[in-house]
C-alpha positions as CSV (number, residue, x, y, z in Angstrom):
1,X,0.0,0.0,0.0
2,X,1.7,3.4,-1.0
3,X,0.1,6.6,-0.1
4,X,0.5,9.5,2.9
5,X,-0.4,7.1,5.7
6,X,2.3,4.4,4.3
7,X,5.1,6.8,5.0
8,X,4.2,7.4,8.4
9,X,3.8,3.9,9.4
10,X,8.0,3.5,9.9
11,X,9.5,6.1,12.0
12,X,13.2,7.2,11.6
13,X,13.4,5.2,7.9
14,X,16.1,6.8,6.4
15,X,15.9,8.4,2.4
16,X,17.5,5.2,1.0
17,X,15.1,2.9,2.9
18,X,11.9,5.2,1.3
19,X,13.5,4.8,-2.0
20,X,13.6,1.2,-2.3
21,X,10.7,0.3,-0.8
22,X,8.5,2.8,-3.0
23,X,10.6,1.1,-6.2
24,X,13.6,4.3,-6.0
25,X,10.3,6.6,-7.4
26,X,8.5,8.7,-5.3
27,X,5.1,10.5,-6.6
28,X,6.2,13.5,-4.1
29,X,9.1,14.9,-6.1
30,X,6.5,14.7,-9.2
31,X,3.6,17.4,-7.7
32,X,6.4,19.6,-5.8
33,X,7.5,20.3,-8.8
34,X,4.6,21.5,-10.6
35,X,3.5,23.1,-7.0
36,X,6.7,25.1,-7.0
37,X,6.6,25.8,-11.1
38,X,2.6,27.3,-10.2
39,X,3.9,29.5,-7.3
40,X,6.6,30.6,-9.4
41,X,3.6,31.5,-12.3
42,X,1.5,33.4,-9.3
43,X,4.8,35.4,-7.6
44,X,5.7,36.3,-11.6
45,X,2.1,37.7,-11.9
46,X,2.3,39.9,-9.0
47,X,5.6,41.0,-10.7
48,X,3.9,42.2,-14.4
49,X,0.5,43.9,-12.9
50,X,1.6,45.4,-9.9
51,X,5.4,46.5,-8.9
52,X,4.4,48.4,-5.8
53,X,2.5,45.4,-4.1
54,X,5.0,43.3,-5.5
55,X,8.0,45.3,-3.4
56,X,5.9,45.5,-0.4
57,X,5.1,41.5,-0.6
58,X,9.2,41.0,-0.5
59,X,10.2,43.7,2.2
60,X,7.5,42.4,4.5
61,X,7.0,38.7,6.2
62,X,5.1,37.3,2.9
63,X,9.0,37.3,1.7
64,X,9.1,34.6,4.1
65,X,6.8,32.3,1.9
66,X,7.9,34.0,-1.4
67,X,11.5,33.3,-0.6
68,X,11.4,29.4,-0.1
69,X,10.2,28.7,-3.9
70,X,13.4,28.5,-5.9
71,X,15.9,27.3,-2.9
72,X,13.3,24.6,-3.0
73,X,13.4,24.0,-6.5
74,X,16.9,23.8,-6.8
75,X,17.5,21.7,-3.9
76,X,14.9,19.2,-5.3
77,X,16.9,19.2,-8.6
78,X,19.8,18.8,-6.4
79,X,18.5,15.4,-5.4
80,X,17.3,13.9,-8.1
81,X,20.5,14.9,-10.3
82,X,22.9,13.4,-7.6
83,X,20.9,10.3,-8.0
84,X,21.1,10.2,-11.7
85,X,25.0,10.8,-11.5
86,X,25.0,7.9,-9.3
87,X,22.8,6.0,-11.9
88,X,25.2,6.9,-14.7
89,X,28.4,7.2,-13.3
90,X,30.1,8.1,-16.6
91,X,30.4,12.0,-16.6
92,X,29.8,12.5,-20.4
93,X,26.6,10.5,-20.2
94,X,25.6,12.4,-17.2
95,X,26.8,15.7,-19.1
96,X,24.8,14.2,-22.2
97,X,21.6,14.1,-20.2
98,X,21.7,17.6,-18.8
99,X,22.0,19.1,-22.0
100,X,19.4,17.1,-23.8
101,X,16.8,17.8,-20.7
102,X,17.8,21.5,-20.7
103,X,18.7,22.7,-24.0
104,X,15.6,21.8,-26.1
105,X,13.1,23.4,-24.4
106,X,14.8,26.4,-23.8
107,X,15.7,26.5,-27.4
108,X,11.8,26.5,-28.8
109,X,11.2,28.8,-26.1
110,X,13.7,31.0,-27.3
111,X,12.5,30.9,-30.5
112,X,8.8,30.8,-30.2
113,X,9.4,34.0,-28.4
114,X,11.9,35.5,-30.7
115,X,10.5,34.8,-34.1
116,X,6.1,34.6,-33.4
117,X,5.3,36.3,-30.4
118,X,8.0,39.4,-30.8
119,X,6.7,39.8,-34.3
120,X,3.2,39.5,-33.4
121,X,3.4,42.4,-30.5
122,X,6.2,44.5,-31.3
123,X,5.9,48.5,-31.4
124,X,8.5,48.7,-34.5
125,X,8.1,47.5,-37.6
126,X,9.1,44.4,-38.5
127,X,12.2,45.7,-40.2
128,X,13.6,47.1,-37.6
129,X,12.6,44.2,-35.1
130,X,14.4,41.8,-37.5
131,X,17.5,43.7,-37.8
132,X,18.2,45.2,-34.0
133,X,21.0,43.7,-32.1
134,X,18.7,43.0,-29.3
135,X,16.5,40.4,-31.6
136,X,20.1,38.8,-33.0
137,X,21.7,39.1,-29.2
138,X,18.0,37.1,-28.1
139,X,19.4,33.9,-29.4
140,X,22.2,33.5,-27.0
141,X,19.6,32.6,-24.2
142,X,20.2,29.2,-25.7
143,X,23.8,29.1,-24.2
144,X,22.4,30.6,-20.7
145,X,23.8,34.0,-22.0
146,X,20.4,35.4,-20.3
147,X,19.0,38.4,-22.7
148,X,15.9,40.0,-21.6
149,X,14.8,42.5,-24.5
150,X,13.4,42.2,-27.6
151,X,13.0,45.6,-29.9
152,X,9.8,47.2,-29.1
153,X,8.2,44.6,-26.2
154,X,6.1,45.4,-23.5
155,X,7.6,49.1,-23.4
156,X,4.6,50.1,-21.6
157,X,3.5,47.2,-19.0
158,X,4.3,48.1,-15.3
159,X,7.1,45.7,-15.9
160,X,8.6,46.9,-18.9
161,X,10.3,45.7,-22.0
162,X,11.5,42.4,-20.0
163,X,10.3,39.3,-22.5
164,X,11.0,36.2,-20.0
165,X,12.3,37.0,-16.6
166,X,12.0,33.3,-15.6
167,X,15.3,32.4,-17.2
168,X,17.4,34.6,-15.0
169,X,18.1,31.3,-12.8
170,X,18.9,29.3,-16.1
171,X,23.0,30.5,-15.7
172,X,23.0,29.9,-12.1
173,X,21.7,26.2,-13.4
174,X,24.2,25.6,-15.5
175,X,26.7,26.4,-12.8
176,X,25.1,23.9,-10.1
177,X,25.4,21.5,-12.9
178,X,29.4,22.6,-13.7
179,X,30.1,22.4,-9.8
180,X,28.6,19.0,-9.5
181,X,30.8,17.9,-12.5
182,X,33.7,19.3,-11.0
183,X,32.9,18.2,-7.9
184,X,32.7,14.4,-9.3
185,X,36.2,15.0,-10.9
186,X,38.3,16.0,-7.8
187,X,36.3,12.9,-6.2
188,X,34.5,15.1,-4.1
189,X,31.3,13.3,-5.0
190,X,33.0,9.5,-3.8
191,X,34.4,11.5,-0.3
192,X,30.9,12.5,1.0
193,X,32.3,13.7,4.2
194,X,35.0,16.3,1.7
195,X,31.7,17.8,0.1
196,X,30.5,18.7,3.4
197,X,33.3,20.9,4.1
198,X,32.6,22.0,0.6
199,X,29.1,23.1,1.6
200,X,30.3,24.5,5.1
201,X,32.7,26.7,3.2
202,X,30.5,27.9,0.6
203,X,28.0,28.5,2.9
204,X,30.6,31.0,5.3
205,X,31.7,32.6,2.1
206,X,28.5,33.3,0.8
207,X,27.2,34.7,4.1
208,X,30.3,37.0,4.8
209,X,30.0,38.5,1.4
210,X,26.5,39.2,1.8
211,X,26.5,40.9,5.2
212,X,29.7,42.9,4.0
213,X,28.1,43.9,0.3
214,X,24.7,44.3,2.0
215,X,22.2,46.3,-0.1
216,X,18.7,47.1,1.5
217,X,17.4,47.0,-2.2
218,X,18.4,43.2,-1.6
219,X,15.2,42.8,0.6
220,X,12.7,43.2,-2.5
221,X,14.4,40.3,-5.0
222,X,14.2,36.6,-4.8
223,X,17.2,34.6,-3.6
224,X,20.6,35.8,-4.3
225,X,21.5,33.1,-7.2
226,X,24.9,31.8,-5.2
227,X,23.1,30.6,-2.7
228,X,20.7,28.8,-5.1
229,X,23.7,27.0,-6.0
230,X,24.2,26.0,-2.4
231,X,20.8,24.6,-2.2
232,X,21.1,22.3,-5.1
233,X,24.7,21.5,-3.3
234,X,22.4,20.7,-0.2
235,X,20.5,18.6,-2.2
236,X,23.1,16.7,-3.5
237,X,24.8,16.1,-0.5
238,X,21.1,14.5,1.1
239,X,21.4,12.0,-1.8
240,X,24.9,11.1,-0.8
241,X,24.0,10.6,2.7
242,X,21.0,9.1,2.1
243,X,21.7,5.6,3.7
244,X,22.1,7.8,7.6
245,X,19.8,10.9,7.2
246,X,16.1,9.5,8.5
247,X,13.3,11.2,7.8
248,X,11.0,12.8,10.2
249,X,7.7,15.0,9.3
250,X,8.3,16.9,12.8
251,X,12.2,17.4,11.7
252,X,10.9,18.8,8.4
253,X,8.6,20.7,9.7
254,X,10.9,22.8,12.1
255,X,13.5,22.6,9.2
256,X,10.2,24.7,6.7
257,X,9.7,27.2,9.7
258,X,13.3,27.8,10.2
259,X,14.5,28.2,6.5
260,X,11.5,30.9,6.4
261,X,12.7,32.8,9.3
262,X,16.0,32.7,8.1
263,X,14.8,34.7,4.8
264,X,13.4,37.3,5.9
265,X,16.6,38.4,6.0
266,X,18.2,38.6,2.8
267,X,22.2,38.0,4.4
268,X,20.9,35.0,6.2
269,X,20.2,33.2,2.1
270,X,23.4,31.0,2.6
271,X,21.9,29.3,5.6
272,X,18.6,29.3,5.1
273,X,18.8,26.6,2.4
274,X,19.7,23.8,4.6
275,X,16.7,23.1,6.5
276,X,14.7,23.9,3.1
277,X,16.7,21.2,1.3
278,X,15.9,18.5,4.2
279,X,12.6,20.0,4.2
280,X,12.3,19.6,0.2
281,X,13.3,16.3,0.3
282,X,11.4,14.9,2.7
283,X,7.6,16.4,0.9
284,X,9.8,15.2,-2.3
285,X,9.4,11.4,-0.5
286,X,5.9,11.3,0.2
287,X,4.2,9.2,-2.1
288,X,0.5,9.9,-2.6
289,X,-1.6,8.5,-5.2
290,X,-0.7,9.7,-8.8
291,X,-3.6,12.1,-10.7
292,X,-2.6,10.3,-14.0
293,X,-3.7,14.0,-16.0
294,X,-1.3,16.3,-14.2
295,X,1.3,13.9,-13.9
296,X,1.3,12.3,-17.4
297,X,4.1,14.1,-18.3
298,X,6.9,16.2,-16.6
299,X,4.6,20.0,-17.4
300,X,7.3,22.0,-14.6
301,X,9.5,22.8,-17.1
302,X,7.7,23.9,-19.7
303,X,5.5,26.0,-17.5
304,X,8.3,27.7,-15.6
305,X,10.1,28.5,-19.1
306,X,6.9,29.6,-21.3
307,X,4.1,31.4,-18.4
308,X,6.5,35.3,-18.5
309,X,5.9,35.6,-21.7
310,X,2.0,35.1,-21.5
311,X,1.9,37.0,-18.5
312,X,3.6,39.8,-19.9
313,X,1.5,39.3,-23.5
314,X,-1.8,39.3,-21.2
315,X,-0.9,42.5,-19.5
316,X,-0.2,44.0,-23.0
317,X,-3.8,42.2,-24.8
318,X,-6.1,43.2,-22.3
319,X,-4.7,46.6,-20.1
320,X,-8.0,46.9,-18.0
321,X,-7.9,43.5,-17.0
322,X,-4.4,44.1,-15.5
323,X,-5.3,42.5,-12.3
324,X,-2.7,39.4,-10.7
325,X,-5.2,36.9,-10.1
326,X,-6.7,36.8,-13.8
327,X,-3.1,37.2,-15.1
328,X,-2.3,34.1,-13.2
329,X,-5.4,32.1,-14.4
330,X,-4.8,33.0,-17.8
331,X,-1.4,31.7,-17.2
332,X,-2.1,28.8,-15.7
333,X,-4.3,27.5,-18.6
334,X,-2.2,28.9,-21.5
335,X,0.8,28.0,-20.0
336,X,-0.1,24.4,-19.1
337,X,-1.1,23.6,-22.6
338,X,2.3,25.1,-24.1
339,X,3.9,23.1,-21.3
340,X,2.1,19.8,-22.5
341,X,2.9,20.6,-25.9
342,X,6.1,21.1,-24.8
343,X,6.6,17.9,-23.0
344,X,5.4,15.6,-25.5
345,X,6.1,16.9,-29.1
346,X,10.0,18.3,-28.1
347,X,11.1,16.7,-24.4
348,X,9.5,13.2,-24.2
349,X,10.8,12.2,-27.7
350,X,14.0,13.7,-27.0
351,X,14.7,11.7,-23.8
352,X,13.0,8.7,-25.2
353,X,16.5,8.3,-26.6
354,X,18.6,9.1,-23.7
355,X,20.1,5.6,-23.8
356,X,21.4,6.0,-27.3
357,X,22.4,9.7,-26.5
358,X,24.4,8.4,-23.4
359,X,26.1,5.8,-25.5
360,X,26.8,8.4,-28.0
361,X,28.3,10.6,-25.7
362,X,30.6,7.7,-24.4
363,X,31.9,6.4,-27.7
364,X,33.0,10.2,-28.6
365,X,34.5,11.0,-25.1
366,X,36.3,7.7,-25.6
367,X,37.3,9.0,-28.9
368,X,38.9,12.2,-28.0
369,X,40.9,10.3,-24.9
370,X,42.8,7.9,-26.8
371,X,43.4,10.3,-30.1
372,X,45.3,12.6,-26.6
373,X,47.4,9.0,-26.6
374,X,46.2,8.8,-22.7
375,X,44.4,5.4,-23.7
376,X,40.8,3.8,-22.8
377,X,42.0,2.7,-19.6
378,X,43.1,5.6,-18.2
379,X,40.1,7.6,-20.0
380,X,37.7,5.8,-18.1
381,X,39.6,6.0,-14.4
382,X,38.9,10.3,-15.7
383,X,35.7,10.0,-16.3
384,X,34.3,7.7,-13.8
385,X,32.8,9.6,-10.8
């Protein structure tokens, strides 16, 4: 029997022990992530109708609520790609699946955006849309080179000229997934108890800097992006000591209630993602029954990447109705359906081939090493994590 009252039912099991005994796939992980990828949609749509209440939200204790979403997300991501490094312990394959769950949706975002919906509500005419360095420069979001403008957008919303705010994390992304990488190299990932001084170190850093750079403008933006990094490093480091960290709804509780505390204060980021990442993982564990039509496919992505740009096209459509809660419904709904799309006509087919991709990835990386004269044998003591 799987469900909420099947986790409670053995007291102090440890992560591991949950994993195996719900088949290494918990359902929890599954509707956090489209939870966190809605609150995300809701928070953006208090950022394109309404900047004032949007500042006062952040400066006051709702920043305490506002502020867990993305440490959260990126210590869930932590999680989950710490096991799959396990799963594949060859680092190109592992490199090989990042890109391939990454890349493509970001790239038809990027385009979508660039070449229908810029043409469809720019304020220039087309020749000069198609010929501005902003529209050419647009393109390098699909090396998480983030570029927010497009020639004559959204010059007039109460967020102006911004396209897609949401990809603002994807650098700070790509850097978790470089850390973890180099991380794995140096053996960091093998010598669990090395990557906690890691983590400890990171952590001081991080909070030092931020008490000496302080900057009361600080108290009205999301997480500083460094310490998102240290979150999906949290998250990764409750995979690796998964077989002695036991999970406790009490424990995870405290953990929620401190990490929001802690953020109130924008200087206290570094430390505030530790309890949220136990916190994460243990809602990420629970394993209630599966709504087959929300969680048919994996929509988070898609959602998180595509809803700015309908938010900030809603705002532009339909002024009067300027109001958060319809932007967020409307986003919601369109944003779902472009995430579905997404999902099954451009992800799902391209992972359906992860396998071969892997391989792929291998056999080249194997390649290059013994054209350097260094030999398979000693290319595979490199790449092995």
């Amino acid at each position: 029997m799987t469900g909420w009252l099947d986790y409670t039912r053995i007291p102090g099991e440890t992560i591991t022990a949950r994993q195996q005994r719900c088949g290494g796939v918990t359902s929890g992980f599954d509707y956090l992530r489209i939870f966190l990828s809605v609150c995300v949609v809701i928070e953006h749509s208090l950022v394109v109708t309404d900047q004032i209440l949007t500042a006062n939200l952040w400066i006051h204790w709702p920043r305490a609520a506002l502020g867990t979403i993305l440490p959260c997300f990126f210590a869930l991501s932590g999680f989950l790609v710490a096991g799959s490094l396990q799963r594949r312990p060859s680092l190109p394959a592992f490199i090989s699946m990042r890109v391939v769950r990454l890349v493509p949706a970001l790239t038809v975002e990027v385009i979508l955006s660039a070449l229908l919906i810029g043409p469809l509500l720019t304020q220039v005419s087309l020749a000069t849309y198609f010929t501005s360095a902003d529209f050419f420069r647009y393109f390098l979001n699909m090396i998480g080179d983030v570029q927010y403008v497009l020639p004559g957008m959204f010059a007039h919303n109460p967020f102006p000229d911004v396209m897609n705010q949401s990809i603002w994390t994807i650098p700070f992304e790509l850097d978790c997934y470089l850390w973890l990488i180099g991380l794995a190299i140096f053996g960091f990932v093998r010598n669990r108890r090395m990557l906690v001084f890691v983590l400890i170190g990171l952590a001081a850093l991080g909070t030092a800097w931020l008490f000496v750079r302080y900057q009361p403008v600080w108290q009205e933006n999301p997480v500083n992006g460094r310490a998102l990094i240290v979150a999906f490093l949290a998250g990764v480091a409750l995979q690796l000591y998964s077989d002695v960290i036991r999970l406790n709804g009490w424990v995870a509780l405290v953990c929620m209630a401190l990490g929001m505390l802690l953020l109130l204060d924008a200087r206290h980021s570094f430390i505030a993602v530790f309890p949220l990442a136990y916190a994460t993982v243990y809602l990420g564990l629970l394993n209630p029954k599966r709504i087959s039509l929300l969680l048919s496919g994996d929509y988070s992505y898609g959602l998180y990447l595509f809803a700015f740009p309908i938010q900030q096209a809603e705002v532009t459509f339909f002024p009067a109705y300027a109001w958060w809660g319809y932007n967020a419904v409307v986003a919601l709904i369109l944003g779902l359906a472009y995430a579905a799309l997404s999902w099954w006509f451009v992800e799902a087919p391209i992972l359906s081939r992860k396998r071969e991709i892997s391989a792929a990835a291998d056999r080249l990386w194997a390649r290059i090493w013994h054209r350097t004269g260094l030999g398979k044998q000693k290319a595979d003591g490199i790449v092995r994590s």
